[in-house]
mmCIF file as Biopython writes it, N, C-alpha, C and O atoms, coordinates in Angstrom:
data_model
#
loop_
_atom_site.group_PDB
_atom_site.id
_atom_site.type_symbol
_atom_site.label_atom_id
_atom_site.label_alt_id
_atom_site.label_comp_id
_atom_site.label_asym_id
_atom_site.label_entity_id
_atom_site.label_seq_id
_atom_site.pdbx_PDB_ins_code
_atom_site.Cartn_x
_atom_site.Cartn_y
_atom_site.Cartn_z
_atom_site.occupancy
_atom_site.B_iso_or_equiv
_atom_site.auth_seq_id
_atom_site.auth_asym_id
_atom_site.pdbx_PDB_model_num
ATOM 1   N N  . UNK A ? 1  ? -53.475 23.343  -62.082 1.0 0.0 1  A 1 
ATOM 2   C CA . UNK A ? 1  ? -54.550 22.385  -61.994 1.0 0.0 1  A 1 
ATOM 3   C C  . UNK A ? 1  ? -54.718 21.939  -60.543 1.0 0.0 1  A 1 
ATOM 4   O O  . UNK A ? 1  ? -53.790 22.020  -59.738 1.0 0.0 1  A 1 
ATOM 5   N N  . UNK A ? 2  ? -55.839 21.500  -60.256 1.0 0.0 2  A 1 
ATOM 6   C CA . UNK A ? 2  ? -56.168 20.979  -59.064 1.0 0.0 2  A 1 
ATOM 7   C C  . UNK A ? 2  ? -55.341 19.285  -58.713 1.0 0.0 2  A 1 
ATOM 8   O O  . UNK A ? 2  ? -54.671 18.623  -59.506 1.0 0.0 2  A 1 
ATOM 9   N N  . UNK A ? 3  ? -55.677 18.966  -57.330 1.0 0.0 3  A 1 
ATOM 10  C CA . UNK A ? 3  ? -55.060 17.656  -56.953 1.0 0.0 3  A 1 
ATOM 11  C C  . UNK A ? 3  ? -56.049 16.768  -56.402 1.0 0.0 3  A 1 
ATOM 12  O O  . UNK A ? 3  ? -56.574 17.075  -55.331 1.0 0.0 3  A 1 
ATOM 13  N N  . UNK A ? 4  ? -56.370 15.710  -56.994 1.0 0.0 4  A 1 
ATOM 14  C CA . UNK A ? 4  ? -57.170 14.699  -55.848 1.0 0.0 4  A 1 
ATOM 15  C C  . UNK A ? 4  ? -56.401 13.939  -55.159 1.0 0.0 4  A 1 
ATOM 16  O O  . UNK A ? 4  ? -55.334 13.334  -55.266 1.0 0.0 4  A 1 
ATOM 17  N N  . UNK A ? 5  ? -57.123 14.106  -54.514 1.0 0.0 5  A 1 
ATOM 18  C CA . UNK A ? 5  ? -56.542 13.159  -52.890 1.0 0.0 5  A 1 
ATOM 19  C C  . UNK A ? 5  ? -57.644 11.401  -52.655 1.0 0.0 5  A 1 
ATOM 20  O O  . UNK A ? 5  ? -58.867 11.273  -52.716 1.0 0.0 5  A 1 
ATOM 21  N N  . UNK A ? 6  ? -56.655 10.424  -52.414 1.0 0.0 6  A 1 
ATOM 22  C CA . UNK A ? 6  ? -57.533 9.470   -52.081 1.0 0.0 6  A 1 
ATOM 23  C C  . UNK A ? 6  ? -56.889 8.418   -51.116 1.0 0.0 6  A 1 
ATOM 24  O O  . UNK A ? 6  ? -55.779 7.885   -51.095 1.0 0.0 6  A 1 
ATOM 25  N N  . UNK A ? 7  ? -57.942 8.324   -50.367 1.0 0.0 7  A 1 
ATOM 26  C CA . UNK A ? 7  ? -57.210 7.156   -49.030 1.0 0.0 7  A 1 
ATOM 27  C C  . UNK A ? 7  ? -57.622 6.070   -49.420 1.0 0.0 7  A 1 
ATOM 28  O O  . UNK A ? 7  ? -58.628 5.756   -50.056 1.0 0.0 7  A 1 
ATOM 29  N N  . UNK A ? 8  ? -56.434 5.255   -48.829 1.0 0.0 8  A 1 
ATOM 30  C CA . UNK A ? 8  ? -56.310 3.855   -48.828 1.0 0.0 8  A 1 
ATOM 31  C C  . UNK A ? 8  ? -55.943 3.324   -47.493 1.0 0.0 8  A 1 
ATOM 32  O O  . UNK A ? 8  ? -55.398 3.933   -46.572 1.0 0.0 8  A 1 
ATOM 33  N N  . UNK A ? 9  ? -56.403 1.857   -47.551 1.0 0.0 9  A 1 
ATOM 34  C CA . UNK A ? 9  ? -55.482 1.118   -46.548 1.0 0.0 9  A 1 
ATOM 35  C C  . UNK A ? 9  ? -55.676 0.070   -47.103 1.0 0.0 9  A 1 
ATOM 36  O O  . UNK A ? 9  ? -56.603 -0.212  -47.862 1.0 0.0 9  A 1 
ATOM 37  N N  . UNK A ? 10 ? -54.524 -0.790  -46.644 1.0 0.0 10 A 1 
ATOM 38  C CA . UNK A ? 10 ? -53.452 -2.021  -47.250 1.0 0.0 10 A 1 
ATOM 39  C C  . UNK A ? 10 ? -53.471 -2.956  -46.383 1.0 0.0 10 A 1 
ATOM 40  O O  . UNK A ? 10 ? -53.029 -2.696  -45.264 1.0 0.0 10 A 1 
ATOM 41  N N  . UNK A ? 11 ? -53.899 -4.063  -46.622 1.0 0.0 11 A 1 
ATOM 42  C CA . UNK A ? 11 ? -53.272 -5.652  -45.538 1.0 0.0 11 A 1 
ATOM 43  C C  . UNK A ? 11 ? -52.125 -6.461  -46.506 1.0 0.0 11 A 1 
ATOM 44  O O  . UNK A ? 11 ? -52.161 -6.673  -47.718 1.0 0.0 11 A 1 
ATOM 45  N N  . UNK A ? 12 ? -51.296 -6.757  -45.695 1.0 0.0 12 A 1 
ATOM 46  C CA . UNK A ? 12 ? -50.763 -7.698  -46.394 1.0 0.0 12 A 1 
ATOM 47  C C  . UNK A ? 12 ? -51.445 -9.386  -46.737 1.0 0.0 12 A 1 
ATOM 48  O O  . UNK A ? 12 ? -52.098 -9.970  -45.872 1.0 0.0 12 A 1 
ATOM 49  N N  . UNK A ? 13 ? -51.215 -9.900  -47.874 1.0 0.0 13 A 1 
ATOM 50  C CA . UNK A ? 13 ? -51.850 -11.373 -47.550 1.0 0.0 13 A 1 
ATOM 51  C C  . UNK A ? 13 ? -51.665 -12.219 -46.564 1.0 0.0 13 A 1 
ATOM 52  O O  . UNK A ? 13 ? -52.231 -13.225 -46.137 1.0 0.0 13 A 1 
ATOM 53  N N  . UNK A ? 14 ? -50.829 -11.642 -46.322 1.0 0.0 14 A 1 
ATOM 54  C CA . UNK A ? 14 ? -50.561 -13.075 -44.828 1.0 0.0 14 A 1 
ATOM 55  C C  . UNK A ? 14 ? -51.404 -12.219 -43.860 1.0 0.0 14 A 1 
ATOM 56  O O  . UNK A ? 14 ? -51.906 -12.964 -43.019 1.0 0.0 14 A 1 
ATOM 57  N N  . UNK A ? 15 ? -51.628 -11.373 -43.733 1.0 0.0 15 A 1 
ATOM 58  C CA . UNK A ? 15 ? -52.562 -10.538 -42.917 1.0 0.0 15 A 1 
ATOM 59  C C  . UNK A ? 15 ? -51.468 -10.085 -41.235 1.0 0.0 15 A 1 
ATOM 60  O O  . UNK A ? 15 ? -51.824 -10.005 -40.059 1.0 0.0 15 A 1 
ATOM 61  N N  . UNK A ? 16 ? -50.032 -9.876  -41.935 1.0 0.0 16 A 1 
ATOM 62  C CA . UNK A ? 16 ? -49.458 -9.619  -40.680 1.0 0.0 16 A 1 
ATOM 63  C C  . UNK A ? 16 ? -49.427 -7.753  -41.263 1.0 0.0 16 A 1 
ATOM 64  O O  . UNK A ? 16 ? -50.237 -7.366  -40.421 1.0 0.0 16 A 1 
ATOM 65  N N  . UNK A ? 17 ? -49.269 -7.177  -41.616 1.0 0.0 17 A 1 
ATOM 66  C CA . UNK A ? 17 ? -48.588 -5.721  -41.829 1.0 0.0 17 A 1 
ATOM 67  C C  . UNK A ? 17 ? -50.088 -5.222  -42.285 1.0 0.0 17 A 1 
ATOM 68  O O  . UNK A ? 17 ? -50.680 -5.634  -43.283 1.0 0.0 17 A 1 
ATOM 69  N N  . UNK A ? 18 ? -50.584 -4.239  -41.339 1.0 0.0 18 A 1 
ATOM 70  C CA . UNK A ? 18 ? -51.580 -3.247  -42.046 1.0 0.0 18 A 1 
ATOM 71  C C  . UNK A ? 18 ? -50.851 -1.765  -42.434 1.0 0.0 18 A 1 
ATOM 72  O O  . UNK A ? 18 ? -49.720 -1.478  -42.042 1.0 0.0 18 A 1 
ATOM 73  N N  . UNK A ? 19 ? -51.380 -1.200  -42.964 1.0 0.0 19 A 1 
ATOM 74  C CA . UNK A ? 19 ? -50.902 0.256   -43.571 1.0 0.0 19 A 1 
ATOM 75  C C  . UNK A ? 19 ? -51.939 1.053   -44.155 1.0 0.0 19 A 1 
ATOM 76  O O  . UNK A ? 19 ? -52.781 0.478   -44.845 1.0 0.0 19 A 1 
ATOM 77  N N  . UNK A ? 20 ? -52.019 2.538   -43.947 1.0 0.0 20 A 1 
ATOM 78  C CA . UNK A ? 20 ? -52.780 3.282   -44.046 1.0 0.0 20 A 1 
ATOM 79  C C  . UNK A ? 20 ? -51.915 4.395   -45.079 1.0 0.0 20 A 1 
ATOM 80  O O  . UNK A ? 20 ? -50.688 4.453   -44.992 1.0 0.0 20 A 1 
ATOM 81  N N  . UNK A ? 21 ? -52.586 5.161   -45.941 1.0 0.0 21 A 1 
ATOM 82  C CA . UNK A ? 21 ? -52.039 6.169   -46.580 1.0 0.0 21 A 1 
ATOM 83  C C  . UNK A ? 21 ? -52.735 6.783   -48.278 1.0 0.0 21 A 1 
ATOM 84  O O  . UNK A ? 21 ? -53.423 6.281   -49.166 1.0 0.0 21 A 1 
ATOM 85  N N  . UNK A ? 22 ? -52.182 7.902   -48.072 1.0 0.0 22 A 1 
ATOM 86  C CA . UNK A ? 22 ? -52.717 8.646   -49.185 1.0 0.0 22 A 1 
ATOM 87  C C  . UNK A ? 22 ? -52.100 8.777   -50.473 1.0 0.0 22 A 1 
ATOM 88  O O  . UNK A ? 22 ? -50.878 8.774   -50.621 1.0 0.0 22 A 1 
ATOM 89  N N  . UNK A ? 23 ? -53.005 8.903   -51.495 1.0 0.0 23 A 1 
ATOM 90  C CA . UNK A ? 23 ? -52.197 9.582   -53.310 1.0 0.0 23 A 1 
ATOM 91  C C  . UNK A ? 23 ? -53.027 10.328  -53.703 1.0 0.0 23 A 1 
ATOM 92  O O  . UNK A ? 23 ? -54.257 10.289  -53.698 1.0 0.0 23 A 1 
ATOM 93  N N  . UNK A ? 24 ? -51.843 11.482  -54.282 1.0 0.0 24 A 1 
ATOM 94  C CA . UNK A ? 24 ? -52.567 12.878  -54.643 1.0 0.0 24 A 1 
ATOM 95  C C  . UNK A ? 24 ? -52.329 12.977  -55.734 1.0 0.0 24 A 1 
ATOM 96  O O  . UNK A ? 24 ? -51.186 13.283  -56.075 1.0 0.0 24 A 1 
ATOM 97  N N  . UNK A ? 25 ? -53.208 12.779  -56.548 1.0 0.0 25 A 1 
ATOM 98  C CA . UNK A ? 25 ? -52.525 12.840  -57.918 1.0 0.0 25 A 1 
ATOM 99  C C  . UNK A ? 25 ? -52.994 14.349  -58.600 1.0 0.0 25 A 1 
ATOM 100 O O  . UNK A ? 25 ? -54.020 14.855  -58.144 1.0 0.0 25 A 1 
ATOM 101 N N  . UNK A ? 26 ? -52.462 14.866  -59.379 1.0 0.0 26 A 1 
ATOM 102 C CA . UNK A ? 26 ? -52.640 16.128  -60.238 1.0 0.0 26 A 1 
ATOM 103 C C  . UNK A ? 26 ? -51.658 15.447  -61.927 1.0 0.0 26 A 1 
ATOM 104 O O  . UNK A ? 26 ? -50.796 14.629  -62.247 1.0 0.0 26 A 1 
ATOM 105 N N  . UNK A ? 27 ? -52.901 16.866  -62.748 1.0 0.0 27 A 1 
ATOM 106 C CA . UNK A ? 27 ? -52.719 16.878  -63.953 1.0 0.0 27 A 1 
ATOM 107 C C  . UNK A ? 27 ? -52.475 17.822  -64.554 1.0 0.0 27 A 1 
ATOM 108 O O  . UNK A ? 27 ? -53.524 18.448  -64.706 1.0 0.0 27 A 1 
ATOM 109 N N  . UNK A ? 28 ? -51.167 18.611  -65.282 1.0 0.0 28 A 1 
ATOM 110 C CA . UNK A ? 28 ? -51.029 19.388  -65.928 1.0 0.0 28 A 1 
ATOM 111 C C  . UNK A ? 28 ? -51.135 19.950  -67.216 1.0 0.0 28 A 1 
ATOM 112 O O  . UNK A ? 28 ? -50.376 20.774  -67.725 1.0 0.0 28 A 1 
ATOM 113 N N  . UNK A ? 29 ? -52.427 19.286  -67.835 1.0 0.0 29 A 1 
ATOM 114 C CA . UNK A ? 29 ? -52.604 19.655  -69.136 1.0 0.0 29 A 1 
ATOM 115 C C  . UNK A ? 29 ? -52.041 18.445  -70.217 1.0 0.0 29 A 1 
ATOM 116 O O  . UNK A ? 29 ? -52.450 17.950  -71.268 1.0 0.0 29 A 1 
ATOM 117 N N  . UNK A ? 30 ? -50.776 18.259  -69.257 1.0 0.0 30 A 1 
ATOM 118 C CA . UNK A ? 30 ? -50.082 17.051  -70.239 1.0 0.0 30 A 1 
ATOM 119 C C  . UNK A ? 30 ? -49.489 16.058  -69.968 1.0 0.0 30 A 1 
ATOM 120 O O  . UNK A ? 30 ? -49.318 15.140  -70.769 1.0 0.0 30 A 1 
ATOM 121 N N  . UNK A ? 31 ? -48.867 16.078  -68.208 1.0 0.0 31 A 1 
ATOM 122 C CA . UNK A ? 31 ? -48.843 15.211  -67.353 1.0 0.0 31 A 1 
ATOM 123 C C  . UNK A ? 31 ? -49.632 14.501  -66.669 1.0 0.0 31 A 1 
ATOM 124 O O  . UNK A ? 31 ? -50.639 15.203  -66.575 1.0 0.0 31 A 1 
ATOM 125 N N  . UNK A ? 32 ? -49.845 13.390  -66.039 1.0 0.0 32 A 1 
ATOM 126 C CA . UNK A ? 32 ? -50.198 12.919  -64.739 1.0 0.0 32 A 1 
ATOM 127 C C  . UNK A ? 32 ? -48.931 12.817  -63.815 1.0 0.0 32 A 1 
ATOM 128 O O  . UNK A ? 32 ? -47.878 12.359  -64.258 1.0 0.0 32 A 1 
ATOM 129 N N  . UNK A ? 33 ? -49.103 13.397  -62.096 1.0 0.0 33 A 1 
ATOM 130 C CA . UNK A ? 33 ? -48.076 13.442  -61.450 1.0 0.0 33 A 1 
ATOM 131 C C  . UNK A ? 33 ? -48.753 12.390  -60.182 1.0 0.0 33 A 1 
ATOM 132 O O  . UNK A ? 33 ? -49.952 12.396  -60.465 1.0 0.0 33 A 1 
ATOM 133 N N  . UNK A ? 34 ? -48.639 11.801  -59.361 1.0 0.0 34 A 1 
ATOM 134 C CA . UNK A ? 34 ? -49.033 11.225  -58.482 1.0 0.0 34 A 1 
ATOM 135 C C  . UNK A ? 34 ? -47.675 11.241  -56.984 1.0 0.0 34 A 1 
ATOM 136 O O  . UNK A ? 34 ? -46.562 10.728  -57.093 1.0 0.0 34 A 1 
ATOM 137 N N  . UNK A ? 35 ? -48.100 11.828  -55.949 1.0 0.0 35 A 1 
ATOM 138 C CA . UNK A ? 35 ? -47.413 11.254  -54.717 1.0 0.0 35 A 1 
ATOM 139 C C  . UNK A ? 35 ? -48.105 10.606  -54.346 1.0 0.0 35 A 1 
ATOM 140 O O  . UNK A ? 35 ? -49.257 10.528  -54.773 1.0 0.0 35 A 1 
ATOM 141 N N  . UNK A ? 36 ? -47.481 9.706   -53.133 1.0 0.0 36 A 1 
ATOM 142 C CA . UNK A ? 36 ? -47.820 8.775   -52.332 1.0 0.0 36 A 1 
ATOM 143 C C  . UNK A ? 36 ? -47.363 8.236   -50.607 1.0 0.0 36 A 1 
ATOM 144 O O  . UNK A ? 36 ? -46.491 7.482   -50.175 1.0 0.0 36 A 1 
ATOM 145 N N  . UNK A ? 37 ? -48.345 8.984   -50.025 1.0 0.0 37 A 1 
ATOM 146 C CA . UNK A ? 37 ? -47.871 8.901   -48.678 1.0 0.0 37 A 1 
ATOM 147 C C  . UNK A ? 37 ? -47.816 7.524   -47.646 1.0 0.0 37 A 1 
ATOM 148 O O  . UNK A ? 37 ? -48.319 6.975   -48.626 1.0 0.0 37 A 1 
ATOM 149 N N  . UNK A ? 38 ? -47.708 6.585   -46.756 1.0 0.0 38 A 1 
ATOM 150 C CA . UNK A ? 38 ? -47.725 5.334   -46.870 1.0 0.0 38 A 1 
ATOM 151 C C  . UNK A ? 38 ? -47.627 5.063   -45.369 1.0 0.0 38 A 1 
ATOM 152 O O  . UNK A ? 38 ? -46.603 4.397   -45.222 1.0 0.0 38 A 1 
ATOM 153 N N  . UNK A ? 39 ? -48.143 5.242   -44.328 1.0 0.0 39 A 1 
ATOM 154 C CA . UNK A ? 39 ? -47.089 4.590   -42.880 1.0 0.0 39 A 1 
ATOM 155 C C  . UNK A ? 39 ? -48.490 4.013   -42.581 1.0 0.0 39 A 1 
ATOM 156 O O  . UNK A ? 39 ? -49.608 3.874   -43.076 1.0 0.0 39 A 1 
ATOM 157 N N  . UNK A ? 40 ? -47.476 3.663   -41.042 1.0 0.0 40 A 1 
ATOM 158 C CA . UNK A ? 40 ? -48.111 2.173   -40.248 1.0 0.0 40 A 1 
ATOM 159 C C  . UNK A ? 40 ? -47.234 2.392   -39.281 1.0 0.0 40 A 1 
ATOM 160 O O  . UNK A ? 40 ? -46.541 3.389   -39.079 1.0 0.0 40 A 1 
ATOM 161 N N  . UNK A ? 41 ? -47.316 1.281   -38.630 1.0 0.0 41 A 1 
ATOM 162 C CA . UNK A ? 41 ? -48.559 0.042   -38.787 1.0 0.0 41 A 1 
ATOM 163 C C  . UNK A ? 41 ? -49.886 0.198   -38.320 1.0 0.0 41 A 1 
ATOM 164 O O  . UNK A ? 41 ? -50.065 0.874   -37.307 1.0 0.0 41 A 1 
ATOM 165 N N  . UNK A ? 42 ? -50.676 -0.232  -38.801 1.0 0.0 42 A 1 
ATOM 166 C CA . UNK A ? 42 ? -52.070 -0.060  -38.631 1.0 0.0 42 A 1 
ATOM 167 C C  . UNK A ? 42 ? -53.656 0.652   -39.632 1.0 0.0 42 A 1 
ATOM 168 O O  . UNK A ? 42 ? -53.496 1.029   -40.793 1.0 0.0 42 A 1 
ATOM 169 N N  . UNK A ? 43 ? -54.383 0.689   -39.276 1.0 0.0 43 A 1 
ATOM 170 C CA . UNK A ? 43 ? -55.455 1.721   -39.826 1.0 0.0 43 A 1 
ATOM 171 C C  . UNK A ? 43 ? -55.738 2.649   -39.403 1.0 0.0 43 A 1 
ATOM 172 O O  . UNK A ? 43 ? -56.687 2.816   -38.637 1.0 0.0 43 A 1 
ATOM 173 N N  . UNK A ? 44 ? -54.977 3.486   -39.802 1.0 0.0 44 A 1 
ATOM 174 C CA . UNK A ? 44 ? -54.974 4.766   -38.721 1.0 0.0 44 A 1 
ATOM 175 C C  . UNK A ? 44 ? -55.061 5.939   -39.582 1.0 0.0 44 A 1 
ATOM 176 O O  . UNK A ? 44 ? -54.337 5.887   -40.577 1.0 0.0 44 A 1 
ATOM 177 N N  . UNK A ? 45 ? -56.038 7.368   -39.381 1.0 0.0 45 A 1 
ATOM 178 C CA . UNK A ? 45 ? -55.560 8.250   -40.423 1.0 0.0 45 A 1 
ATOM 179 C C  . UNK A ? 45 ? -55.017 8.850   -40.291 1.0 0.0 45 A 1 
ATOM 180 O O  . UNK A ? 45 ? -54.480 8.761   -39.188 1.0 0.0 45 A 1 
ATOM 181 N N  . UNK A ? 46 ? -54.543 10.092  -41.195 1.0 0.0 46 A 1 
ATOM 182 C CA . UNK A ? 46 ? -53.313 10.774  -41.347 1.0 0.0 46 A 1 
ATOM 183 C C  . UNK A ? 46 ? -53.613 12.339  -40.246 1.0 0.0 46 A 1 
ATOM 184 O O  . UNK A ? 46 ? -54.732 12.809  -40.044 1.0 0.0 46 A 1 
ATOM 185 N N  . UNK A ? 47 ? -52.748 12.711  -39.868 1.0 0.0 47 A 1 
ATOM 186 C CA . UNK A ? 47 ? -53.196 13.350  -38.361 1.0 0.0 47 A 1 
ATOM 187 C C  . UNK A ? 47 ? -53.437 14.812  -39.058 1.0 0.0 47 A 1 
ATOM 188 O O  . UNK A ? 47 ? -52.583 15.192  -39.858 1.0 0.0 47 A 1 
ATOM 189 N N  . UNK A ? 48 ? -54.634 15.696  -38.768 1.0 0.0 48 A 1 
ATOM 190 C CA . UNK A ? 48 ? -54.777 16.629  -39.374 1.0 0.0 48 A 1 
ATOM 191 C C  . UNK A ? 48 ? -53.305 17.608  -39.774 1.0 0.0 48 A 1 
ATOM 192 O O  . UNK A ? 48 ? -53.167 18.063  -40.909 1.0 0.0 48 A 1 
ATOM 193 N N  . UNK A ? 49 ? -52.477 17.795  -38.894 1.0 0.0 49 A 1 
ATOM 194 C CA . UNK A ? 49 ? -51.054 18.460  -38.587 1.0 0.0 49 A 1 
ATOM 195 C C  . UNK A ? 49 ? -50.442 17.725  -39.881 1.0 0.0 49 A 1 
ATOM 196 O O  . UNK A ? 49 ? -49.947 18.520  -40.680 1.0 0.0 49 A 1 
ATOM 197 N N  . UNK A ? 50 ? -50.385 16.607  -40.187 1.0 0.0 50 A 1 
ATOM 198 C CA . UNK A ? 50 ? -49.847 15.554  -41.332 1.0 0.0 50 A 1 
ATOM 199 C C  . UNK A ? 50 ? -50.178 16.313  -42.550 1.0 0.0 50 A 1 
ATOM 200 O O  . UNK A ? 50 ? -49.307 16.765  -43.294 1.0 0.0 50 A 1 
ATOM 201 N N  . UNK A ? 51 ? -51.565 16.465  -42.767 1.0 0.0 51 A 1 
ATOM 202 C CA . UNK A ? 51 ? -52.350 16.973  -43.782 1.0 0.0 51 A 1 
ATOM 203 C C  . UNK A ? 51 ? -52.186 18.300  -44.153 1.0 0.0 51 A 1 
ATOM 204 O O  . UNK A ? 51 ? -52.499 18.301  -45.343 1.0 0.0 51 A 1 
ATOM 205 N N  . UNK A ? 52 ? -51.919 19.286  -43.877 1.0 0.0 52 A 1 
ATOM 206 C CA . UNK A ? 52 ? -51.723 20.195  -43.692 1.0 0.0 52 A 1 
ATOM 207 C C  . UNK A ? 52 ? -50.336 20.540  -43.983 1.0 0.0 52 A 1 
ATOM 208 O O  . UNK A ? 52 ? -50.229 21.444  -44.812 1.0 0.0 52 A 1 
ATOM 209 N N  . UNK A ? 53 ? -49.099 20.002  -43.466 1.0 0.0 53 A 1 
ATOM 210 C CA . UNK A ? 53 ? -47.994 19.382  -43.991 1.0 0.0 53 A 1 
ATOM 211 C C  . UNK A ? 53 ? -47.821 19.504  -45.068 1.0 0.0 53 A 1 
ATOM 212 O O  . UNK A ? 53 ? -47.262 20.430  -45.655 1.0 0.0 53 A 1 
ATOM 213 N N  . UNK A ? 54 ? -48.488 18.159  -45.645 1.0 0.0 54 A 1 
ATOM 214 C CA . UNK A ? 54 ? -48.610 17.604  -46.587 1.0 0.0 54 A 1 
ATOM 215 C C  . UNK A ? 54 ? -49.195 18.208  -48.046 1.0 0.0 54 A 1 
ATOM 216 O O  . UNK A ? 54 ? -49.040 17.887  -49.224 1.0 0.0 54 A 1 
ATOM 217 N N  . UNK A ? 55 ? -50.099 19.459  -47.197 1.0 0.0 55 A 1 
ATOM 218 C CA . UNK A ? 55 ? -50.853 19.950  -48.500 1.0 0.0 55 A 1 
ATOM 219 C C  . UNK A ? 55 ? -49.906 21.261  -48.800 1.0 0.0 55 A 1 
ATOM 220 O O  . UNK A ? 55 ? -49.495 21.501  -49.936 1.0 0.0 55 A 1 
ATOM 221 N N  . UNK A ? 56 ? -49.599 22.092  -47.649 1.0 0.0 56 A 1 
ATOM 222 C CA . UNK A ? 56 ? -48.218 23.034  -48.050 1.0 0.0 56 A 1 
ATOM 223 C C  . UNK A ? 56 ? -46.980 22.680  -48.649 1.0 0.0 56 A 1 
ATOM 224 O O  . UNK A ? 56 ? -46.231 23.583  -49.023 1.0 0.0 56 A 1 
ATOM 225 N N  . UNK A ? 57 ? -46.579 21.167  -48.829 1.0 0.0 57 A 1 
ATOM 226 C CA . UNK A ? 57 ? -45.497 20.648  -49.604 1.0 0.0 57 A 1 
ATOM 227 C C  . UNK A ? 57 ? -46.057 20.616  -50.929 1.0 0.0 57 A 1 
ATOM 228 O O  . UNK A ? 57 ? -45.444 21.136  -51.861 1.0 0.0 57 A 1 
ATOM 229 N N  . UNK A ? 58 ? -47.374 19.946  -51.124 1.0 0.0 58 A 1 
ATOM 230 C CA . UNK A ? 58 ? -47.555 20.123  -52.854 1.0 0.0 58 A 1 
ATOM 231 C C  . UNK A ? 58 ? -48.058 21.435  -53.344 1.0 0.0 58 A 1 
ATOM 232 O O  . UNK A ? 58 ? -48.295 21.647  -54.533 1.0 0.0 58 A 1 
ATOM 233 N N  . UNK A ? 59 ? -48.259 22.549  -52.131 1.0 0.0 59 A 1 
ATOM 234 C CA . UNK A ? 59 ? -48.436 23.785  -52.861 1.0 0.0 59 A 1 
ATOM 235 C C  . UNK A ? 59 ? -46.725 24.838  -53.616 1.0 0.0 59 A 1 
ATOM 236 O O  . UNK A ? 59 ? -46.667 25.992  -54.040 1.0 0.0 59 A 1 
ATOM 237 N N  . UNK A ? 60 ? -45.423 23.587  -53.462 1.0 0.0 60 A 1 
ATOM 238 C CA . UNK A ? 60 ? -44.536 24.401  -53.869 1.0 0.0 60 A 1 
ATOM 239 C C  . UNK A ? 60 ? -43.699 23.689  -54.846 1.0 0.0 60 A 1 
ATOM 240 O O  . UNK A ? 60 ? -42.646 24.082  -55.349 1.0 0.0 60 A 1 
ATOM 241 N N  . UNK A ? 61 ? -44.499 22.273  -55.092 1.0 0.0 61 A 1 
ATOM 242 C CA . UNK A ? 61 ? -44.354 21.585  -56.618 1.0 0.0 61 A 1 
ATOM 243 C C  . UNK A ? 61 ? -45.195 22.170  -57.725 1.0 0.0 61 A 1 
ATOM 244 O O  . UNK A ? 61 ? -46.418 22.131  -57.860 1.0 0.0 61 A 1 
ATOM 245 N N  . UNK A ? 62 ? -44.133 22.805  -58.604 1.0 0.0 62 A 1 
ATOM 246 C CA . UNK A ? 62 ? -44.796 22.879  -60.173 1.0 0.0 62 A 1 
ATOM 247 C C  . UNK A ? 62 ? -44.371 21.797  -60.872 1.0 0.0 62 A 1 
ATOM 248 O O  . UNK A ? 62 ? -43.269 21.433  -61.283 1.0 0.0 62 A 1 
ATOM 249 N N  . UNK A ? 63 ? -45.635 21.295  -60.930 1.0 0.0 63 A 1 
ATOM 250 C CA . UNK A ? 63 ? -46.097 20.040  -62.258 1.0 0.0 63 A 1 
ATOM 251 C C  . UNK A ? 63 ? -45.333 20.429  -63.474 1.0 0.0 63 A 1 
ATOM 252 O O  . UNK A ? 63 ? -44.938 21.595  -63.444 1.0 0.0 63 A 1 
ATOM 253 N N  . UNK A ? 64 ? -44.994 19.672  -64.651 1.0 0.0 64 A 1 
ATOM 254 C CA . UNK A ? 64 ? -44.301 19.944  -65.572 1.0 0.0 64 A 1 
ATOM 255 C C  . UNK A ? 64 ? -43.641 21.338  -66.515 1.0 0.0 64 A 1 
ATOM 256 O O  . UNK A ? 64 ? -43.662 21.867  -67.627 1.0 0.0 64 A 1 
ATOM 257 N N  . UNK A ? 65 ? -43.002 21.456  -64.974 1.0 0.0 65 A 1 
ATOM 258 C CA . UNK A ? 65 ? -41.686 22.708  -64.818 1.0 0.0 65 A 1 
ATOM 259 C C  . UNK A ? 65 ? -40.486 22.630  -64.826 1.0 0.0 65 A 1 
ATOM 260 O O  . UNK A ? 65 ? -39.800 23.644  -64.700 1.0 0.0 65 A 1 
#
């Protein structure tokens, strides 16, 4: 199955800690699996090199295997 990807960014309430980051979630027919990528500080996005990374690591997770 395929994976969506969705960005976020985060303030804290006190408005001291910003954070930027992604969740990829995929579905296997019978699962939902979700990662979650997370750094800072700031609003910043994820550096193409990151992504890329990131997308060759979930190409060597099998979902409910």
């Amino acid at each position: 199955m395929g994976t969506v990807a969705t960005a976020i960014q985060a303030e804290c309430a006190q408005g001291s800690v910003k954070l930027s980051g992604e969740f990829y979630s995929a579905y296997d027919g019978t699962c939902e699996y979700q990662v979650q990528l997370v750094w800072g500080p700031g609003f910043v996005p994820l550096s193409p090199e990151g992504r890329a990374a990131l997308t060759e690591l979930l190409k060597t997770v099998r979902f409910g295997r």
